[in-house]
C-alpha positions as CSV (number, residue, x, y, z in Angstrom):
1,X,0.0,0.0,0.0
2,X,1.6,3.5,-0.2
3,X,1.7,5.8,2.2
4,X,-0.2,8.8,2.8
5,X,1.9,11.6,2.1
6,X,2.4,15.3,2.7
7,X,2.4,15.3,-0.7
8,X,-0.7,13.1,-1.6
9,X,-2.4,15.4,0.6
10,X,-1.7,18.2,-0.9
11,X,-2.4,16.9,-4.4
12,X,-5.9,15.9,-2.9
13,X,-6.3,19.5,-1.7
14,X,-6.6,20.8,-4.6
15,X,-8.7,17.8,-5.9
16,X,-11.1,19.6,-2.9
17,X,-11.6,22.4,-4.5
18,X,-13.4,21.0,-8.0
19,X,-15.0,17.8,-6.4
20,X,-18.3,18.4,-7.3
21,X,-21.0,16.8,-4.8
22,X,-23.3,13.9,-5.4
23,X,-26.6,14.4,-5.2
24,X,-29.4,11.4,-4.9
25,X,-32.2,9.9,-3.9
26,X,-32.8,7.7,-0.6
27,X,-34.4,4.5,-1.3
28,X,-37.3,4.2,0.9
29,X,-36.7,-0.3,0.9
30,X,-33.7,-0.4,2.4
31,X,-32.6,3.5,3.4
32,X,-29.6,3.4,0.0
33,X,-29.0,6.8,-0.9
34,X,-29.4,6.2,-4.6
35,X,-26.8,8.3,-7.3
36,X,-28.4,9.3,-10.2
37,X,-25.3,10.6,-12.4
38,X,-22.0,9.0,-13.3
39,X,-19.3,10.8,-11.9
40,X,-15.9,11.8,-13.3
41,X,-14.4,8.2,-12.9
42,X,-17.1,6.0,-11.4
43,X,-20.6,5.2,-12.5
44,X,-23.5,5.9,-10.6
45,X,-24.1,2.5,-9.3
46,X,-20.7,2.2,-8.4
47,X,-20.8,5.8,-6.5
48,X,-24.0,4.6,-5.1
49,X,-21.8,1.3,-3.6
50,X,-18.9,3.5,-2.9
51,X,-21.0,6.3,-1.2
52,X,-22.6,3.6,1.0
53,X,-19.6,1.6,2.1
54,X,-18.1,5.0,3.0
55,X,-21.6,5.9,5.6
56,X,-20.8,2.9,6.8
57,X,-18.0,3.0,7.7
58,X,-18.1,6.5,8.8
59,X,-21.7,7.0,9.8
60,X,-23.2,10.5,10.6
61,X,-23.3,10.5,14.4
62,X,-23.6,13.8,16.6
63,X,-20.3,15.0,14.3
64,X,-21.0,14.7,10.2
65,X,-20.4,11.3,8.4
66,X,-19.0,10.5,5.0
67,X,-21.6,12.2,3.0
68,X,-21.5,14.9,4.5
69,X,-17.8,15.2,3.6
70,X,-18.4,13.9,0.2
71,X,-16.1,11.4,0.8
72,X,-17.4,9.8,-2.7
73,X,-17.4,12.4,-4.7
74,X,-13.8,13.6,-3.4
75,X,-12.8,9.8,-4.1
76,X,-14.0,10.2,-8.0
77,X,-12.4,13.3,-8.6
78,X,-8.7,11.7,-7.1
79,X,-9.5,8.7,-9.3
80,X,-8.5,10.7,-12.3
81,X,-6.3,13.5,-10.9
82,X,-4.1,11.4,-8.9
83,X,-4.8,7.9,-9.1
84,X,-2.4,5.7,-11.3
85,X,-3.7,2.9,-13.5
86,X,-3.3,0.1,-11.6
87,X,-5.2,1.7,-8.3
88,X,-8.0,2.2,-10.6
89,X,-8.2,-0.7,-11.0
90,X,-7.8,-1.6,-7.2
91,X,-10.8,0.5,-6.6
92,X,-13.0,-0.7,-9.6
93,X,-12.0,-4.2,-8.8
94,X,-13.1,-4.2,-5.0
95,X,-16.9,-2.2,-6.1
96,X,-17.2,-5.3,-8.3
97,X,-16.2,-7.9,-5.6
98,X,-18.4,-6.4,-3.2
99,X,-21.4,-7.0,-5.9
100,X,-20.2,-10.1,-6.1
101,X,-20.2,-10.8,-2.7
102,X,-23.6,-9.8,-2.3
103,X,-25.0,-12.2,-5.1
104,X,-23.0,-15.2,-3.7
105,X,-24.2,-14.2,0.4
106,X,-27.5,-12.5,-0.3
107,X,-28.5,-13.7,-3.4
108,X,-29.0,-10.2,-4.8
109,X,-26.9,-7.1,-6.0
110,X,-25.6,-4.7,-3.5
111,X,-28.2,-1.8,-4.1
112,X,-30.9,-3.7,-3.4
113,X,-30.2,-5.4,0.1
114,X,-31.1,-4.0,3.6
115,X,-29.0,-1.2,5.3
116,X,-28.6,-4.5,8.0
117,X,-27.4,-6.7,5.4
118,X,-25.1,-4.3,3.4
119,X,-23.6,-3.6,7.1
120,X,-23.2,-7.2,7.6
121,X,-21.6,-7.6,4.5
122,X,-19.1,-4.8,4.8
123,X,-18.1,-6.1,8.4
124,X,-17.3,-9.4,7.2
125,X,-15.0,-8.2,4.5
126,X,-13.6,-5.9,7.0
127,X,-12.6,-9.0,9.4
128,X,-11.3,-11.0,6.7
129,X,-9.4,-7.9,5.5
130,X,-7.4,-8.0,8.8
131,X,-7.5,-11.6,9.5
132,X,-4.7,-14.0,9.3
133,X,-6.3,-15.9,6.2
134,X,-7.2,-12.6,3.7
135,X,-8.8,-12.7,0.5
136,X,-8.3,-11.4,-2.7
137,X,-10.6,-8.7,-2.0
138,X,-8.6,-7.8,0.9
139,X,-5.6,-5.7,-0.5
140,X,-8.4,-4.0,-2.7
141,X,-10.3,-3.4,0.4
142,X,-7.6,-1.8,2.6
143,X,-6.7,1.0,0.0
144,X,-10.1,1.4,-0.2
145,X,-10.4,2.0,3.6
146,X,-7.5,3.6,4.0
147,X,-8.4,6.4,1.7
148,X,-12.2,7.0,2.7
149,X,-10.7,7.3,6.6
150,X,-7.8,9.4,5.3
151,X,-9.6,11.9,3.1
152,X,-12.6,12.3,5.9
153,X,-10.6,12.8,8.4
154,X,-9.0,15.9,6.8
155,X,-12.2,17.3,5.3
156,X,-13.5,20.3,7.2
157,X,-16.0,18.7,8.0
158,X,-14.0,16.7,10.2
159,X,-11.7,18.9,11.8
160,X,-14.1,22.4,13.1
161,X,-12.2,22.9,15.3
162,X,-8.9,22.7,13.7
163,X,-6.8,25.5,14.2
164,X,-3.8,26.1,12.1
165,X,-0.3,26.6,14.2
166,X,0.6,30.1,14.1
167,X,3.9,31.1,12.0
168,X,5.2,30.6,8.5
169,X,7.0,27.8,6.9
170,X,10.7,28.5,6.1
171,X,12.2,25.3,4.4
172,X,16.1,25.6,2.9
173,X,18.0,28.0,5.2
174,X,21.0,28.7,5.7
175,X,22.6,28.4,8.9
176,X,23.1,31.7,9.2
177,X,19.4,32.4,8.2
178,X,18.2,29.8,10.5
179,X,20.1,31.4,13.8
180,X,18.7,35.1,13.1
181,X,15.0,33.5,12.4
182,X,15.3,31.9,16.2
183,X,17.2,34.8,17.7
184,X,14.2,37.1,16.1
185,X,11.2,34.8,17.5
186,X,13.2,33.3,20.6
187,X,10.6,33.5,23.6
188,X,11.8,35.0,27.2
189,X,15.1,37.3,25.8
């Protein structure tokens, strides 16, 4: 898996800005807040799968869930601004083993089983994931994971109350430069 870095998030900061949001309707069956257009990347049946899984696994609570951070949406935009080929094909690949999944468990596609089941389903992906004994799915499955937590965890929504720390960023100075920048901002002289 790669890692998450300063510079993945700041190429997904500027993702943030032209992620569009995903609008839908909430099936009144089994509570699936349907998508009704394709995104950038993904289709709308696989942001509808993709928009779930996320709610799930970030649920709106007393703080905001994944839809409210358009976890999805941010996820389709990255899909062609940052994602290479072959995590494409991680992501695509893990939609379409969830369906699967679904069909072989529940005997019907992923859209159209109860908010219980889809749950259910989801947790025992999740345990196999981490297990000792992992699928195929689970590799898939982890980046998925990973990036839903990491890019709703540094949505706004997420972090109110951040607060910036004060000061500027001063990267390649001199040693000279770097003494008179302390000496200047030095506390208790």
């Amino acid at each position: 898996m790669a890692r998450l870095t300063r510079r993945f998030f700041l190429g997904g900061s500027a993702v943030a800005i032209t992620a569009a949001g995903i609008s839908g309707c909430r099936q009144e069956d089994n509570g699936l807040l349907t998508v009704r257009e394709d995104g950038q990347f993904f289709n709308a049946y696989q942001l509808t799968v993709l928009q779930d899984v996320s709610e799930i696994m970030i649920p709106r609570t007393n703080t905001p869930g994944a839809i409210d951070a358009q976890v999805a949406s941010f996820v389709d935009s990255m899909m062609l601004s940052w994602a290479s080929g072959p995590t494409q094909m991680q992501f695509l690949a893990f939609l379409k083993a969830l369906d699967t999944l679904s069909l072989t468990q529940v005997n019907k596609p992923y859209t159209k089983i109860s908010q219980a089941e889809r749950t259910t389903l989801l947790k025992k992906v999740d345990e196999n994931a981490f297990s000792t004994n992992p699928s195929d799915v689970s590799a898939n499955y982890k980046r998925v994971k990973a990036l839903i937590f990491h890019i709703y965890y540094t949505s706004e929504e997420a972090g109110r109350d951040y607060v910036p720390v004060p000061g500027q960023y001063n990267g390649n100075l001199t040693l000279a430069e770097y003494e008179n920048l302390m000496n200047e901002n030095a506390y208790g002289r």
